[in-house]
Each structure stands twice: as structure tokens, then as C-alpha cells.
N, C-alpha and C positions, 0 to 999 in steps of 0.2 A: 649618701647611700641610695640606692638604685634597687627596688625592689620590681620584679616581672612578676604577676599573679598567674598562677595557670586557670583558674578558674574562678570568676566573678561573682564575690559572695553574693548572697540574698539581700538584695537592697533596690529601691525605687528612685537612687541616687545617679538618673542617667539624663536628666534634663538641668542645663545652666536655670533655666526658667523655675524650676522647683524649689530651690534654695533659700533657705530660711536664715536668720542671726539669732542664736539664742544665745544669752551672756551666763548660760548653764548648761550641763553637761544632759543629754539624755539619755536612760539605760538604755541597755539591748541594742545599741549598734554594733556591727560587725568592726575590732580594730582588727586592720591591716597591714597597719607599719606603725613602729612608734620610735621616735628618737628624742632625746634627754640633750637640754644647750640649756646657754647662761647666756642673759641680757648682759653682755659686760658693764655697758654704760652704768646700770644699774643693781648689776649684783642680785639679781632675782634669779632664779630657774624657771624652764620651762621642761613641759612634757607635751612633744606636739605624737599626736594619734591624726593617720591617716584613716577616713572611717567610707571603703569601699569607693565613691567618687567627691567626696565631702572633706571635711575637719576637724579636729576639736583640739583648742591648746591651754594646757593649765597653767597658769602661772602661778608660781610658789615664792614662799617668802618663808621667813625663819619658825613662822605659826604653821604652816600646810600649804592650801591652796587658796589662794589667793582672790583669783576670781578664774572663770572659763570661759572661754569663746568656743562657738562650734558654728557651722557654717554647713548643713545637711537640709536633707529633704525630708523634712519630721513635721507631716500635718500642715504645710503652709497654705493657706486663704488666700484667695485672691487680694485680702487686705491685708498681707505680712509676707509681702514680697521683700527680695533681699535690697537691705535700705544702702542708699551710695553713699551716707555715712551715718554714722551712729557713735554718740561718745557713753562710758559704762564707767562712774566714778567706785571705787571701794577700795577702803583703809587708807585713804592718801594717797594712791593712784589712779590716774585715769587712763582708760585704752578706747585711743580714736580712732576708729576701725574705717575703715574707706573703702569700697569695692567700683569697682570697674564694668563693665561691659565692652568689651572692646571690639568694634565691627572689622571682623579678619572672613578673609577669603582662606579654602582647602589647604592654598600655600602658605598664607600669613602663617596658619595657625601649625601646619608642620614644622615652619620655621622656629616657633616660639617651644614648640615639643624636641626639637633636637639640640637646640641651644640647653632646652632644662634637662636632659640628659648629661651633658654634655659636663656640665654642671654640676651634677649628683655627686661626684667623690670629694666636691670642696665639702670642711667642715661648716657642721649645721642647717645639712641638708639633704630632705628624705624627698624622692620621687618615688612613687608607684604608678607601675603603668598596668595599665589593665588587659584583656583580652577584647579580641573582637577590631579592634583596631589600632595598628603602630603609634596613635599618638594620642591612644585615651588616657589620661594619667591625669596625678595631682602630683602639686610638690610644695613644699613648703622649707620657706629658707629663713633660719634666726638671724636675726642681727643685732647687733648690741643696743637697741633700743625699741628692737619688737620683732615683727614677724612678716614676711609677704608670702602669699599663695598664687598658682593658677592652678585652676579647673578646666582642664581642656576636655571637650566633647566633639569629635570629629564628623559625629554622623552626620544624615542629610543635613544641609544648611550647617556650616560648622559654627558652634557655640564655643566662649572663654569667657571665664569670669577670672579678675585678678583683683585679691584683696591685699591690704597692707594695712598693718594694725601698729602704731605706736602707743608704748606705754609713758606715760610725763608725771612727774612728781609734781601740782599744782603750785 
């Protein structure tokens, strides 16, 4: 699914450098897009929320919610920069969460913005693209044993972040 915003909620959510890991969900973000998938591997739910140039995805289990990953710009410190990996064990699963920074040029990073358009109508997969530039967007794609994101930010000096988060039964 392929969402176009006509106007860029209220959010501080415009720098890769901003981005926090919380393994919880915070109130009061703006959701933007939301779309409902199954770990197939696993048999779990998710409910991924696109949250303005950010993320947050729930995962569900036959009790509720399971645990949350959100990946936003909520209060980060110079010391709670976004970690290039981080594992979060609860109820017998664990989600290894990995993120990226990947050094791209104006063109790399269009390239990577047209392919995940491109992309948008397979299932279990939300892009929102923003205003102000044809390839600010997020997208987040399920797969049967987790999740992968990029955070494209085009402006001066082009920023991406791309996370991939797998869930493993220990």
C-alpha cells in the first residue's frame, strides 16, 4: 500500500540523526499509515503504524501485544542514538533489531525511493511518502519472520536509515 500525505503532520521526525529505539510504544505520535500482517514463520501478528517520518510495530500473540518496537524522534540524547543493534527478549521471544546507515548519494537514495514505491502494492507493505520532496518517505515490509524499514530523508546531504528486525523463538 502506497500512501501520498498532502500535508506533513506535526512532528520533529525530519533528521536520520534524530532517531531513537524504544522497545515501547510512545503516546501522542501522529499515526499515518497503518497496516495489519502475520509472521507466517511464526504465526504472530503485527500492526505496523507509519508515525510521520518514523515507526512503531506491535507484535501480537494469542494474549495482545506482545512487545513494541518504535524507531522515532522522541527525546533522543546525544547518548541514545539509534544503536546498529539491539536484542529485546519477552515471553519466549526475542526481536534482533539491526539498523543501518547506509552512505548514498541524491541518486543512490532516489534509486532506493523508486524501487520501494515500486514495491508498495506487494502484500505486506505500507510506504508513505511525504511532501516537500518525491522521495521522503518510509516503508515498512513484513515478512514471515519480522520486519525491514527505510527512512529516506532527501534533503541537503541525503540521509537513510534501513532497519530489519527479526523475531526467533530462543
Amino acid at each position: 500500500m502506497h500512501l501520498q500525505l498532502d500535508d506533513r503532520p506535526g512532528t520533529t521526525d525530519v533528521s536520520a540523526d534524530g532517531l531513537a529505539l524504544r522497545f515501547h510504544g510512545t503516546p501522542g505520535l501522529d499515526v499515518v499509515g497503518t497496516l495489519f500482517g502475520t509472521l507466517d514463520a511464526l504465526g504472530l501478528a503485527v500492526v505496523v503504524e507509519v508515525l510521520a517520518a518514523s515507526h512503531r510495530v506491535h507484535l501480537l500473540d494469542d494474549d495482545g501485544v506482545l512487545a513494541t518496537e518504535q524507531v522515532a524522534c522522541v527525546s533522543p540524547t546525544p547518548d541514545d542514538p539509534l544503536p546498529a543493534r539491539a536484542d529485546h527478549e519477552v515471553r519466549g521471544h526475542r526481536l534482533e533489531f539491526r539498523a543501518e546507515h547506509p552512505d548514498l548519494d541524491a541518486a543512490a537514495l532516489a534509486a532506493i525511493a523508486v524501487d520501494l514505491r515500486s514495491g508498495a502494492d506487494g502484500e505486506g507493505v505500507l510506504v508513505v511518502s511525504f511532501p516537500g520532496h518525491r522521495d521522503a518517505l518510509t516503508s515498512v515490509r513484513v515478512e514471515a519472520d519480522g520486519w525491514e524499514t527505510w527512512h529516506l530523508y532527501p534533503g541537503a546531504g541525503p540521509h537513510a536509515v534501513r532497519t530489519r528486525t527479526q523475531v526467533v523463538r530462543p
